[in-house]
C-alpha atoms as an extended CHARMM CRD file, in Angstrom:
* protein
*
       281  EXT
         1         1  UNK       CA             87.1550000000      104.4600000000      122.9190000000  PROA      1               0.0000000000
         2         2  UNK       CA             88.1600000000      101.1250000000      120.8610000000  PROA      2               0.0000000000
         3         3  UNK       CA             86.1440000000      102.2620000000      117.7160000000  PROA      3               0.0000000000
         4         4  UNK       CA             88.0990000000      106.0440000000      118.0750000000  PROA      4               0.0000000000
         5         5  UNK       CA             91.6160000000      104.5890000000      118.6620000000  PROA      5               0.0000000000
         6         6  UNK       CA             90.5110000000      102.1050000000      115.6590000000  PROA      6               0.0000000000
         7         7  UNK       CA             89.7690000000      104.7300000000      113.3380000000  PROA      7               0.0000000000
         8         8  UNK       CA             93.0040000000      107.0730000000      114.4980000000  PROA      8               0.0000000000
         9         9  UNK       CA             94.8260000000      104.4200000000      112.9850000000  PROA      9               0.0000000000
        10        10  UNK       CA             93.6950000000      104.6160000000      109.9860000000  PROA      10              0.0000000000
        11        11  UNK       CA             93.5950000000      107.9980000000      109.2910000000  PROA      11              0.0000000000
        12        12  UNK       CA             96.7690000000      109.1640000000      110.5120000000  PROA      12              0.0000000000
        13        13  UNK       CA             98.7210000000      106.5760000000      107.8810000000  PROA      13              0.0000000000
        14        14  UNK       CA             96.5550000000      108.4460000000      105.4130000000  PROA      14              0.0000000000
        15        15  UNK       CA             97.6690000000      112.1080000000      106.9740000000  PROA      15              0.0000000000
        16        16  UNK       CA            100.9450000000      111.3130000000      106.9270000000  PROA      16              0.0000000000
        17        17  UNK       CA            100.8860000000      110.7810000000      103.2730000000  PROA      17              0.0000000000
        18        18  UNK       CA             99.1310000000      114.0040000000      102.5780000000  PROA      18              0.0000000000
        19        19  UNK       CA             95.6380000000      113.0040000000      101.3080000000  PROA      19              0.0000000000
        20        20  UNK       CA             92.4350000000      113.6190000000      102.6340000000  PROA      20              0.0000000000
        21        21  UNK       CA             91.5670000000      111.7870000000      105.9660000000  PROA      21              0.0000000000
        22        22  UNK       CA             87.9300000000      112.5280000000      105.1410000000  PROA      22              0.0000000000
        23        23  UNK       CA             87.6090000000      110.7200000000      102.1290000000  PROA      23              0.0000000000
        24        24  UNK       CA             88.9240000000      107.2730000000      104.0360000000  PROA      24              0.0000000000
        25        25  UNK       CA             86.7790000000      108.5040000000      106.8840000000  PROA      25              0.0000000000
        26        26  UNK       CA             83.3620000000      108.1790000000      104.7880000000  PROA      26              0.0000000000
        27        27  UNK       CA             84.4220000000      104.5560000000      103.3620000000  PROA      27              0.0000000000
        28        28  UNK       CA             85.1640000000      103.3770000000      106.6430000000  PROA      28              0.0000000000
        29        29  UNK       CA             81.8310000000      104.6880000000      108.2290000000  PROA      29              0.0000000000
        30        30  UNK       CA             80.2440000000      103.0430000000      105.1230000000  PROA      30              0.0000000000
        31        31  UNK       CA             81.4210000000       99.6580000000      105.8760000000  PROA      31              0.0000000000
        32        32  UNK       CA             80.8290000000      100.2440000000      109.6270000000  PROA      32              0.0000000000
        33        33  UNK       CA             77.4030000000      100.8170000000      108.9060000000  PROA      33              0.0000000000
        34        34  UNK       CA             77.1510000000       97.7880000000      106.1020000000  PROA      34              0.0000000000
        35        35  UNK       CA             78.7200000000       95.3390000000      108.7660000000  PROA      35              0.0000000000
        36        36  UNK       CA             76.1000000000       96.6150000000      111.7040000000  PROA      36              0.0000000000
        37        37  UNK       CA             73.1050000000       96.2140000000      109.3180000000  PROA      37              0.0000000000
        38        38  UNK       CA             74.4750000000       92.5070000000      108.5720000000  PROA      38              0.0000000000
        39        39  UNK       CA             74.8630000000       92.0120000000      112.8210000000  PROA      39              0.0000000000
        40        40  UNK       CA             71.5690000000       93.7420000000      113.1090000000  PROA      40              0.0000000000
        41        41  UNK       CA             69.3650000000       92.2870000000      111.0260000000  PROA      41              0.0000000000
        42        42  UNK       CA             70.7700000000       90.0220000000      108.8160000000  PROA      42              0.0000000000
        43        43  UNK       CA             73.6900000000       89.2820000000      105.5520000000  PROA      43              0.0000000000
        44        44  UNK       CA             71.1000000000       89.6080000000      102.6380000000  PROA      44              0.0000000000
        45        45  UNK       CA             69.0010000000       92.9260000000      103.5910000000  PROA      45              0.0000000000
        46        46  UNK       CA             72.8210000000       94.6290000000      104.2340000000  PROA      46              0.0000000000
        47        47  UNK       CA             74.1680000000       93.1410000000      100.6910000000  PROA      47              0.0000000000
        48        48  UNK       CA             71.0380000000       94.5940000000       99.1120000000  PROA      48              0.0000000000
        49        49  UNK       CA             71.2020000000       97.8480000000      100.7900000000  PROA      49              0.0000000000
        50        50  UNK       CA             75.0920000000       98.6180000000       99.0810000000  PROA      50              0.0000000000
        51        51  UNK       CA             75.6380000000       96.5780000000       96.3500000000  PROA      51              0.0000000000
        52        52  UNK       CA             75.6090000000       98.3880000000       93.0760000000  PROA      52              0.0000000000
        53        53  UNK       CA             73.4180000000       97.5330000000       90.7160000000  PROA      53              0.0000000000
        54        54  UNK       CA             76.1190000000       96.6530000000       88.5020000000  PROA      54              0.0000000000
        55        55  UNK       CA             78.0410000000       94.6280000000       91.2810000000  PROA      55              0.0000000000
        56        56  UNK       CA             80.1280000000       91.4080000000       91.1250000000  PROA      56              0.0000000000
        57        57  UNK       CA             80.5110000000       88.8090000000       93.4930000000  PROA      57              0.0000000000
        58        58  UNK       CA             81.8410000000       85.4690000000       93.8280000000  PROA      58              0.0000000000
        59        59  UNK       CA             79.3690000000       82.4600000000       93.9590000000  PROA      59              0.0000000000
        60        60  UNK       CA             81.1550000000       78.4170000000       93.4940000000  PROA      60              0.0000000000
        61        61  UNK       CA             84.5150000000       80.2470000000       92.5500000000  PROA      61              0.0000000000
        62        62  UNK       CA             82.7980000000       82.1770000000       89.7630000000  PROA      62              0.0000000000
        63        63  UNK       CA             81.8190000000       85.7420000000       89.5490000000  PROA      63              0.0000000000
        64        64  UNK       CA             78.2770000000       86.6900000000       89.0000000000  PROA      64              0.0000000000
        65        65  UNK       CA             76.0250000000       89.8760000000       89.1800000000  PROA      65              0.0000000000
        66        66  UNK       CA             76.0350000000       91.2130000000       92.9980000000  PROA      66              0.0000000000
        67        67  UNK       CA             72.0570000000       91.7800000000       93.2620000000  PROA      67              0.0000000000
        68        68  UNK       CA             70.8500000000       89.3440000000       91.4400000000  PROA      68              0.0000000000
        69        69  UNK       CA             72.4810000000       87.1620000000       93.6400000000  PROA      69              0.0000000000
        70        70  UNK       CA             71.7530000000       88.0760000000       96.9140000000  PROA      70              0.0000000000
        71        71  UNK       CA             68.0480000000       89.0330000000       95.6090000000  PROA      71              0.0000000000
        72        72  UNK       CA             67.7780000000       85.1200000000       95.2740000000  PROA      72              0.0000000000
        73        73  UNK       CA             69.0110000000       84.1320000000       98.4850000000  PROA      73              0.0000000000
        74        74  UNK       CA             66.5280000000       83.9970000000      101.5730000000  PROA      74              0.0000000000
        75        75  UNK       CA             67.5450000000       86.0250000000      104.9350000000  PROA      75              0.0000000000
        76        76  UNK       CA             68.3190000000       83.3540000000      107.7170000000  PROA      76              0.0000000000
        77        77  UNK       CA             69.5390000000       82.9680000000      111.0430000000  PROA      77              0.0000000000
        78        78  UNK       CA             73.4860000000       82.6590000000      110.7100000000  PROA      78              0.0000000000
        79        79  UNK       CA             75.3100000000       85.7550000000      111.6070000000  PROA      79              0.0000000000
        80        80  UNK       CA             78.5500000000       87.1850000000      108.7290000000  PROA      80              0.0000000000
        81        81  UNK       CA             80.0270000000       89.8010000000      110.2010000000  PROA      81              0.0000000000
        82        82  UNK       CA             83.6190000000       91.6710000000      109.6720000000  PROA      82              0.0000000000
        83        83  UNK       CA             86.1000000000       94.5330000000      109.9360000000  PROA      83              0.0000000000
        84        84  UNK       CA             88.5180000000       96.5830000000      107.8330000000  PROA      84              0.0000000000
        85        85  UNK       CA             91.6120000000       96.5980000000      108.5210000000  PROA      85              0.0000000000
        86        86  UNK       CA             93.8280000000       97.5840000000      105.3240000000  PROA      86              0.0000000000
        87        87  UNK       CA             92.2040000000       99.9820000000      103.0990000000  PROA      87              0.0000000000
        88        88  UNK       CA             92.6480000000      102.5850000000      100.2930000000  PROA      88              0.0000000000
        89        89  UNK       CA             91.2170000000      105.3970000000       98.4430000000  PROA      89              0.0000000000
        90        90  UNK       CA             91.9420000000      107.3290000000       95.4370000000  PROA      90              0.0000000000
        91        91  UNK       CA             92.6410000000      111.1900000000       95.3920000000  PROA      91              0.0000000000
        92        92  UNK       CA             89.5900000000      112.1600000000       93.9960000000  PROA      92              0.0000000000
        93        93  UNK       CA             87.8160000000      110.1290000000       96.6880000000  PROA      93              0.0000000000
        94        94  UNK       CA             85.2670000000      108.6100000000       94.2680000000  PROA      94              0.0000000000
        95        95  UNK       CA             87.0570000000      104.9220000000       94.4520000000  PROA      95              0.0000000000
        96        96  UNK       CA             88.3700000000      102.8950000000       97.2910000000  PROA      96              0.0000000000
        97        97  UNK       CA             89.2950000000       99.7840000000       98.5100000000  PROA      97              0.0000000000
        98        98  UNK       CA             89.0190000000       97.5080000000      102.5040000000  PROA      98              0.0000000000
        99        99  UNK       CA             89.9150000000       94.3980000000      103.5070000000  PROA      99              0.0000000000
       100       100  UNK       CA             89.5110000000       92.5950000000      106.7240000000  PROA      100             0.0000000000
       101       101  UNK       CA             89.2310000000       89.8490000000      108.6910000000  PROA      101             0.0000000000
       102       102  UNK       CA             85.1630000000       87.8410000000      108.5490000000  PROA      102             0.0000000000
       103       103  UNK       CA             83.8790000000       85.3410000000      110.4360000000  PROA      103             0.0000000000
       104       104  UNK       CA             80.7040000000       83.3900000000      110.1540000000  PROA      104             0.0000000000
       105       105  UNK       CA             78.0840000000       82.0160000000      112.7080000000  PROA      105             0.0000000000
       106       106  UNK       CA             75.3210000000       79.6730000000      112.0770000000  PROA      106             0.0000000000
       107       107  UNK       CA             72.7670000000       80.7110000000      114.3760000000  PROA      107             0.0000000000
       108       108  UNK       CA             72.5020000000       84.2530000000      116.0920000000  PROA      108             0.0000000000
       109       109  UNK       CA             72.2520000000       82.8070000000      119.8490000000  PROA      109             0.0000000000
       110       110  UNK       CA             75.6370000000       83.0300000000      121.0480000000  PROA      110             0.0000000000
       111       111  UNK       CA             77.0290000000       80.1110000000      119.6610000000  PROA      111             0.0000000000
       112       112  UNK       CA             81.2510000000       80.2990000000      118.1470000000  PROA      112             0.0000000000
       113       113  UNK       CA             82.0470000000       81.1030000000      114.6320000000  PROA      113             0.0000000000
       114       114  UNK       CA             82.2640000000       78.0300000000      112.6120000000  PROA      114             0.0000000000
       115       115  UNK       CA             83.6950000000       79.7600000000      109.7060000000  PROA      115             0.0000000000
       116       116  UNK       CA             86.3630000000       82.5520000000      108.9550000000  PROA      116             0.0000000000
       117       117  UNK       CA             88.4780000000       84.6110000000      106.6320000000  PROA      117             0.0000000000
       118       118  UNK       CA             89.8230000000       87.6470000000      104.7520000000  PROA      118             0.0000000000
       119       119  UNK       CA             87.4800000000       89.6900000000      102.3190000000  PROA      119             0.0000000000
       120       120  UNK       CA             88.1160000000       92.4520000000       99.9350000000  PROA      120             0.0000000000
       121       121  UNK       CA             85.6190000000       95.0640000000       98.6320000000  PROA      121             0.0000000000
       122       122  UNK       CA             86.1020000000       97.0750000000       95.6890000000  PROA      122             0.0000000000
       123       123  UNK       CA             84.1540000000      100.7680000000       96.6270000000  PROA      123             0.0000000000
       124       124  UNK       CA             82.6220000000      102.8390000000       94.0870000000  PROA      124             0.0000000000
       125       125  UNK       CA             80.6120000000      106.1290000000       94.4760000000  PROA      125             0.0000000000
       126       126  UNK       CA             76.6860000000      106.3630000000       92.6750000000  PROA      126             0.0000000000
       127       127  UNK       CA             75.4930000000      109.6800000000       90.9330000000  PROA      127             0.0000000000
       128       128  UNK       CA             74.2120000000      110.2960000000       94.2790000000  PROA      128             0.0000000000
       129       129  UNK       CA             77.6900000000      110.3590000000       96.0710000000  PROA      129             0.0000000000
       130       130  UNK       CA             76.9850000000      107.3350000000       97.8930000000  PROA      130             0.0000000000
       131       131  UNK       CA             79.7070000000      104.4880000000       98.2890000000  PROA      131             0.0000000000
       132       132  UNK       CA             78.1900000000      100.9470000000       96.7610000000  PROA      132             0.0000000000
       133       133  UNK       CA             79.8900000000       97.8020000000       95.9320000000  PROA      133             0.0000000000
       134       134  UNK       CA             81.5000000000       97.3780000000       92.9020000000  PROA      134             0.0000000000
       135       135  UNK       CA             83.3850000000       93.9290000000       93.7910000000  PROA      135             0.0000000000
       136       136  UNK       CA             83.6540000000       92.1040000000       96.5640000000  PROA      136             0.0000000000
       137       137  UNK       CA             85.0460000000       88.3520000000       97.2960000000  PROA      137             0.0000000000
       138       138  UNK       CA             87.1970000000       86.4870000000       99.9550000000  PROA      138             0.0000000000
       139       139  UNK       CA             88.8350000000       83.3790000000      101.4100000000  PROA      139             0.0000000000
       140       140  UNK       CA             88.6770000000       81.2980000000      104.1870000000  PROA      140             0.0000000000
       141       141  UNK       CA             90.7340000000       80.5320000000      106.9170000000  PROA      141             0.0000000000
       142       142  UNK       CA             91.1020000000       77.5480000000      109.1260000000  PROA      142             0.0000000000
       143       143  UNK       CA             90.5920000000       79.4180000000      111.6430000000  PROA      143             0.0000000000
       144       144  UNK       CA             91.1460000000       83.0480000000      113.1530000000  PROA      144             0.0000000000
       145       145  UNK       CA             94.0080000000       84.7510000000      112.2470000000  PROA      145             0.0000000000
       146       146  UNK       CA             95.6050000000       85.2020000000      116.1180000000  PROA      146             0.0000000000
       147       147  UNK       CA             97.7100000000       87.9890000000      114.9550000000  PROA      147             0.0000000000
       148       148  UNK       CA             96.7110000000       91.4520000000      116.4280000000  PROA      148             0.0000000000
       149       149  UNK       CA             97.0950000000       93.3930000000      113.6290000000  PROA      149             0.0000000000
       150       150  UNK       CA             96.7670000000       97.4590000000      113.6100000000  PROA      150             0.0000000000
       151       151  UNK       CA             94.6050000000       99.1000000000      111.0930000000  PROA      151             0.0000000000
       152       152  UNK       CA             96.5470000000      100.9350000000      107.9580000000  PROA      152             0.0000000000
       153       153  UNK       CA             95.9990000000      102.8660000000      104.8830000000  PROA      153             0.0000000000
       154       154  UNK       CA             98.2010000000      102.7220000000      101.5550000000  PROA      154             0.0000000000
       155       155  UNK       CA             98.8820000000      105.9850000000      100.4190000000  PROA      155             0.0000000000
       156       156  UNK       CA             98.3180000000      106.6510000000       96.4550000000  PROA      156             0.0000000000
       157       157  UNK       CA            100.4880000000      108.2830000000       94.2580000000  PROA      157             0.0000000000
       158       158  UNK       CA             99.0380000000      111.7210000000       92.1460000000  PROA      158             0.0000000000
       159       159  UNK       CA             98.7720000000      110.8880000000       88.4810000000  PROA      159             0.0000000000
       160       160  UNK       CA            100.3910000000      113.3300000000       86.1250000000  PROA      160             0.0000000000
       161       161  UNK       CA             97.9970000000      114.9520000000       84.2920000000  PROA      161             0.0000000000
       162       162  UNK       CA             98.8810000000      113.3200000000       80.7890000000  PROA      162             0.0000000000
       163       163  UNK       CA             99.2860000000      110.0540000000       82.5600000000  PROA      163             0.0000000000
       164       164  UNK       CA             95.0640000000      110.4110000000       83.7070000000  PROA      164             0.0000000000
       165       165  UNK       CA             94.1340000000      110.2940000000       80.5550000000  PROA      165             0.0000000000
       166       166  UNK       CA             96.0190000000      107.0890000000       79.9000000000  PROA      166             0.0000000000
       167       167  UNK       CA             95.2740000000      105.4300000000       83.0580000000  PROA      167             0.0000000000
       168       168  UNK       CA             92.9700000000      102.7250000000       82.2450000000  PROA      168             0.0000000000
       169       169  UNK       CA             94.7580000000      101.7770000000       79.0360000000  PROA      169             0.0000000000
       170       170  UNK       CA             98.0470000000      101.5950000000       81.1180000000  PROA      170             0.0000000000
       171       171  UNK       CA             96.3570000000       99.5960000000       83.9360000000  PROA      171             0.0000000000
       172       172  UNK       CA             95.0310000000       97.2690000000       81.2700000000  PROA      172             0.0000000000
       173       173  UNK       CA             98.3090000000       96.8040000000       80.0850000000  PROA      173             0.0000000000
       174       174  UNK       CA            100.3410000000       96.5740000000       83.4800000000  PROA      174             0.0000000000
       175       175  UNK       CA             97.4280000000       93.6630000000       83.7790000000  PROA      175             0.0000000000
       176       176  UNK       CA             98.1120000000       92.0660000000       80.8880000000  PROA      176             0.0000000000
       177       177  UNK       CA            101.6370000000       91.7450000000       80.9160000000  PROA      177             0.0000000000
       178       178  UNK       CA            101.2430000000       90.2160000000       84.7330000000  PROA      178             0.0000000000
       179       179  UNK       CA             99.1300000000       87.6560000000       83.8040000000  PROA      179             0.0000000000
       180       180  UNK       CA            100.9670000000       86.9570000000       80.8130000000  PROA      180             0.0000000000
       181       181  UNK       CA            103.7390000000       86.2670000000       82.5970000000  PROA      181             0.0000000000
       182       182  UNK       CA            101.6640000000       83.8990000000       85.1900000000  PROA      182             0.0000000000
       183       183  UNK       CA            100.5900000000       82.0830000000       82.3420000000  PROA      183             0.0000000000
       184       184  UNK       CA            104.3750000000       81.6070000000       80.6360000000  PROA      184             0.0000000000
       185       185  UNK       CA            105.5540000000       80.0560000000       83.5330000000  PROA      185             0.0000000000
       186       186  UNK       CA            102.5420000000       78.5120000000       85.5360000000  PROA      186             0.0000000000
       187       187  UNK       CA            102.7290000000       80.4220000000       88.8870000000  PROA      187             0.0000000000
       188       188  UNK       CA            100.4140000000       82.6370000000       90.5430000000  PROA      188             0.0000000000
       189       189  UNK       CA            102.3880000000       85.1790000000       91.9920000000  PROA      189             0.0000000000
       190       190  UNK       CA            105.2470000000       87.3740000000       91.0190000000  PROA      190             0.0000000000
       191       191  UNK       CA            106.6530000000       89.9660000000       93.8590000000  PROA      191             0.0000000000
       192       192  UNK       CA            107.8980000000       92.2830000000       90.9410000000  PROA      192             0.0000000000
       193       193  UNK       CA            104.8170000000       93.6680000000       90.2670000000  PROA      193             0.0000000000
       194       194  UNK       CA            103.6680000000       94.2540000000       93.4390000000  PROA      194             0.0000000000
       195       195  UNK       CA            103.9300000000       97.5920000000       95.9950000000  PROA      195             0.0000000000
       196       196  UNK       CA            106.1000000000       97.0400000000       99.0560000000  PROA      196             0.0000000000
       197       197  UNK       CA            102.6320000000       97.2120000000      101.6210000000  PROA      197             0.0000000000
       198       198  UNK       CA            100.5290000000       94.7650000000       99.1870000000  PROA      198             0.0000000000
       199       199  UNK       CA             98.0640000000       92.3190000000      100.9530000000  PROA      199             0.0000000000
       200       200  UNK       CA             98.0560000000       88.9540000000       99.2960000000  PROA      200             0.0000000000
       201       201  UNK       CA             95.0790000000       86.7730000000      100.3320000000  PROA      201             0.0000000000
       202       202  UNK       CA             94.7990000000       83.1470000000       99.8290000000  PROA      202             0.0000000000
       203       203  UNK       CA             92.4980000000       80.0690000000      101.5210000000  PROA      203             0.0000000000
       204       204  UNK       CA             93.7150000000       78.5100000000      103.8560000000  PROA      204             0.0000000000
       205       205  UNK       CA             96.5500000000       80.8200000000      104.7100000000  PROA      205             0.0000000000
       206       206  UNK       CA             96.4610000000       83.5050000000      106.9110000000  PROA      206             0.0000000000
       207       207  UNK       CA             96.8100000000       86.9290000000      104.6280000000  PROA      207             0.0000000000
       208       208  UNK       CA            100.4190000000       87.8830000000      103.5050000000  PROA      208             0.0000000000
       209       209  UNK       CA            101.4660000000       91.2700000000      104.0980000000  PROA      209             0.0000000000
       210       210  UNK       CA            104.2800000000       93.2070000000      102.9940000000  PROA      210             0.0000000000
       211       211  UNK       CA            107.0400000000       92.7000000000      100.7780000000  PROA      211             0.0000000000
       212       212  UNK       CA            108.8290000000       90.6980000000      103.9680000000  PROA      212             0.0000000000
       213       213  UNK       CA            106.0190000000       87.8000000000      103.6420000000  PROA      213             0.0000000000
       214       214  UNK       CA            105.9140000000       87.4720000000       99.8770000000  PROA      214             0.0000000000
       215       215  UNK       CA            108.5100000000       84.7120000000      100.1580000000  PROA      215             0.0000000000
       216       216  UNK       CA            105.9630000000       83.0330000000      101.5240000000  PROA      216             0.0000000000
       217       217  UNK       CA            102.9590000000       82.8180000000       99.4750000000  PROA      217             0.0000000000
       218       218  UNK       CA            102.1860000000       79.3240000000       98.1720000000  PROA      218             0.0000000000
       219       219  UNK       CA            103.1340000000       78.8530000000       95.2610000000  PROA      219             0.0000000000
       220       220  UNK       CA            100.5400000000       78.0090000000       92.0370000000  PROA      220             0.0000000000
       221       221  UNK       CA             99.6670000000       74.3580000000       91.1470000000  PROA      221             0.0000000000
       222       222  UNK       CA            100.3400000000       73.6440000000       87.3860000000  PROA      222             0.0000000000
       223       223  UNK       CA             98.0770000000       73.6420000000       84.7250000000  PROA      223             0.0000000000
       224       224  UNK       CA             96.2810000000       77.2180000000       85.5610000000  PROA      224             0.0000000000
       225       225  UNK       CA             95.0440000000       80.0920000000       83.3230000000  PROA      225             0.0000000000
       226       226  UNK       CA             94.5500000000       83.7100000000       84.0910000000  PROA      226             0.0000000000
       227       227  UNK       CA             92.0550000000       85.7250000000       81.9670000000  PROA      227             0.0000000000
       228       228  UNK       CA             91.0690000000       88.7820000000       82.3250000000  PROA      228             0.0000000000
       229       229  UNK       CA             87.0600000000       90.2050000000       82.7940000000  PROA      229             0.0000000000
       230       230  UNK       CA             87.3310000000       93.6330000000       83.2720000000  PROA      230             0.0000000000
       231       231  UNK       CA             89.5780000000       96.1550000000       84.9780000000  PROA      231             0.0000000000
       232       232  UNK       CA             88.5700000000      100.1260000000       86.1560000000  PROA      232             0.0000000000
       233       233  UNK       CA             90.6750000000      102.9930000000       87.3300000000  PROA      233             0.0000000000
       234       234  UNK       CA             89.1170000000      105.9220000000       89.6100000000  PROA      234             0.0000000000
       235       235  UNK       CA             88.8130000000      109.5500000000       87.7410000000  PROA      235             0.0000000000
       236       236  UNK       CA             92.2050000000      111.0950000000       89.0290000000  PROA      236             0.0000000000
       237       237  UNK       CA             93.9860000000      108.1190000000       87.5360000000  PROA      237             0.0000000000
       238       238  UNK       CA             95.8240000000      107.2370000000       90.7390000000  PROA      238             0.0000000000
       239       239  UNK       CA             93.5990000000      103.8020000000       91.7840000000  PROA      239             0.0000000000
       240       240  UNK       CA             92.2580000000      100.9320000000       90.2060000000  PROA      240             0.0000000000
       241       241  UNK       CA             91.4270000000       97.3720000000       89.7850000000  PROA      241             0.0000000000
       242       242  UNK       CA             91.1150000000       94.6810000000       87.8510000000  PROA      242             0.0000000000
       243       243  UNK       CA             89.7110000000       90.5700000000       87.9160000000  PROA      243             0.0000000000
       244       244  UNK       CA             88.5340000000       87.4710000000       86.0470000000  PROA      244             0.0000000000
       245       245  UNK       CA             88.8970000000       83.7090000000       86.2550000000  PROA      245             0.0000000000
       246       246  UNK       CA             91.0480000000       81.1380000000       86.2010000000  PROA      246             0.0000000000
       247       247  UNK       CA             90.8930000000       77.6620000000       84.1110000000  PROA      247             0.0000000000
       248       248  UNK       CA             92.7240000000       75.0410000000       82.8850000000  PROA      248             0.0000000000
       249       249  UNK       CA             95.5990000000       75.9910000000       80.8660000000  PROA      249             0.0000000000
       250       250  UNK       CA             94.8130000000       72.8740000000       78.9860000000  PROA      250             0.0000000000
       251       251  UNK       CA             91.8570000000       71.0550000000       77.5280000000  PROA      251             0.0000000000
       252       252  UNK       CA             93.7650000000       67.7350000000       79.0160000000  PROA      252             0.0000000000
       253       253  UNK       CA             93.0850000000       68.7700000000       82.6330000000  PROA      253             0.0000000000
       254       254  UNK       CA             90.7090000000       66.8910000000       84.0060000000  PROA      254             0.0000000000
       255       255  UNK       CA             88.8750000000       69.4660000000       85.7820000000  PROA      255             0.0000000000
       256       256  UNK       CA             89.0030000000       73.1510000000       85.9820000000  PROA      256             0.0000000000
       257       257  UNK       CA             90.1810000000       75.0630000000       88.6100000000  PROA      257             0.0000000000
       258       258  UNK       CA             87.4620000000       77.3960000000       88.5390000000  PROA      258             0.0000000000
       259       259  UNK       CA             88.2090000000       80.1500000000       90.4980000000  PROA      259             0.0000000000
       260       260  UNK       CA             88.0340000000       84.2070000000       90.5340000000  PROA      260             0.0000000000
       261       261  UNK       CA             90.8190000000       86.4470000000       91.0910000000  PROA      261             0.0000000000
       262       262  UNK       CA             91.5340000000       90.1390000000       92.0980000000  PROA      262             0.0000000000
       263       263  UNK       CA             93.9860000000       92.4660000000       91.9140000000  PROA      263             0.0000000000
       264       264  UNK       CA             93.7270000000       96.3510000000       93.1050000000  PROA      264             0.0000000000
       265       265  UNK       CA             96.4500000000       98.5530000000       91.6930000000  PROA      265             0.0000000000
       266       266  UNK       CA             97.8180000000      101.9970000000       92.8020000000  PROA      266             0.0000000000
       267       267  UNK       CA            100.4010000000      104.1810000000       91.4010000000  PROA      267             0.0000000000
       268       268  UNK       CA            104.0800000000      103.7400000000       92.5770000000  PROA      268             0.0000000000
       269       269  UNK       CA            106.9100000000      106.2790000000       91.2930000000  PROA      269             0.0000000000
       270       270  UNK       CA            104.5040000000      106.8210000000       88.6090000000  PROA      270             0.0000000000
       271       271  UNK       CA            103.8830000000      102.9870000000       87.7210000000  PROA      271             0.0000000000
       272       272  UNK       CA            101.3600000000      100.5320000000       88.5680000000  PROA      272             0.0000000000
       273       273  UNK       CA            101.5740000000       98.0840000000       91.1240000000  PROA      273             0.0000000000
       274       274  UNK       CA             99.1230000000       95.7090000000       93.3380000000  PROA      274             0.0000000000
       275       275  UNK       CA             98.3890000000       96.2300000000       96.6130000000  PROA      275             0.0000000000
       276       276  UNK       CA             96.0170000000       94.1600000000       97.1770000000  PROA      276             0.0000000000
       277       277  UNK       CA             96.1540000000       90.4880000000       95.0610000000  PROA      277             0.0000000000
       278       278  UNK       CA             93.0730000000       87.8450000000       96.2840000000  PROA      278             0.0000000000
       279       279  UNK       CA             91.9760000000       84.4740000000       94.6250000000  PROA      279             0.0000000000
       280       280  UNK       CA             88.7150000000       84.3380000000       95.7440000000  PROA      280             0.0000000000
       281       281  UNK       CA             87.1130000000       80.8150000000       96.8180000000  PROA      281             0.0000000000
């Protein structure tokens, strides 16, 4: 009955908008079944099993290839499991987004998590019309987020037809004049590019939703740099995302920050805007 009423959730914010409850449906089964393959047996066979092959992840703050990664990684004992509860998906269904809450357990024999946090995977359908990985990454928390949150959707605007066409190259740009500005005045975080239901996830701090909590999201240290990696948008022109890394704005700085960021835009009275913004750890 939990799993049903869990779902519902999710599905009627999606109904309510007007787009297809079955497209969210098959995402959320997908990472249903990716998270009970990681219980079940163990992190690296379920990584394997939906990463794409051309998959980024984060590894020491940096992204690398998805596959390669986990192929080098031996299967153990400790337990990662997790579940969505903010997610997305474009009108054509072929791209989507989740987020959730993670935790971490060393050994599978009943002892506490020792670790937890907020993820957020980037979905992508194969040739086959299966949903892989395209991205995923997360933070850590100091512990678990006590708030009993509901499940949601964000609904995603229809592109115009001329405005498809343009998509990426106005993502890319919407991108690039964000980080520009992040640069310029050495912050992380500007609430007027952002939609009003955006998820902002950052270590250490429980994850910032809404535009009611973006008051509160710490703000950047000095002496950071934003560049930018890549950036995709789904085939109706409605979804995307982009990410990269961060260093030192200046050769002075001791040490780099080193770390990976991601941002996952949707269209918003027919302009880009994040909904979900994480700096991965």
């Amino acid at each position: 009955m939990k799993k049903i009423l869990f779902a519902a959730g999710f599905l009627l914010s999606l109904a309510a908008d007007g787009q297809s409850s079955s497209s969210l449906d098959s995402i959320l089964n997908t990472e249903r079944s990716f998270a009970a393959l990681s219980k079940n047996t163990n992190s690296r066979n379920a990584f394997l099993q939906y990463l794409d092959d051309s998959s980024v992840t984060v590894v020491n703050k940096q992204f690398v290839t998805g596959r390669s990664s986990w192929q080098g990684r031996k299967a153990d004992s400790s337990l990662l499991f997790w579940r969505p509860l903010f997610a997305g998906i474009s009108r054509d269904g072929d791209m989507g987004f989740t987020s959730g809450p993670w935790e971490w357990t060393k050994n599978r024999d009943g002892e506490k998590p020792a670790a937890f946090g907020q993820y957020a995977t980037v979905w992508r359908k194969d040739r086959a019309g299966n949903w892989k990985i395209a991205i995923d990454l997360g933070v850590f928390y100091p512990q678990a987020d006590p708030r009993q949150m509901q499940p949601s959707s964000t609904p995603v605007e229809k592109a115009r037809p001329e405005k498809s066409l343009s998509a990426l190259k106005d993502l890319r740009a919407s991108e690039m004049e964000y980080l520009s500005k992040l640069n310029s005045k050495g912050i992380s975080f500007d609430p007027g590019f952002f939609a009003g239901d955006a998820h902002i996830l950052r270590a250490m701090h429980w994850t910032f939703i809404g535009d009611t909590a973006f008051h509160r999201v710490p703000p950047s240290t000095s002496g950071l740099h934003f560049l930018l990696a890549d950036a995709y948008v789904s085939s109706s022109g409605d979804l995307g995302y982009s990410y990269g890394k961060i260093e030192a704005a200046s050769s002075n700085e001791k040490e780099s920050p080193g770390s990976s960021w991601l941002h996952i835009w949707k269209l918003t009275d027919g302009k880009w805007k994040i909904v979900l913004d994480s700096i991965g750890e």
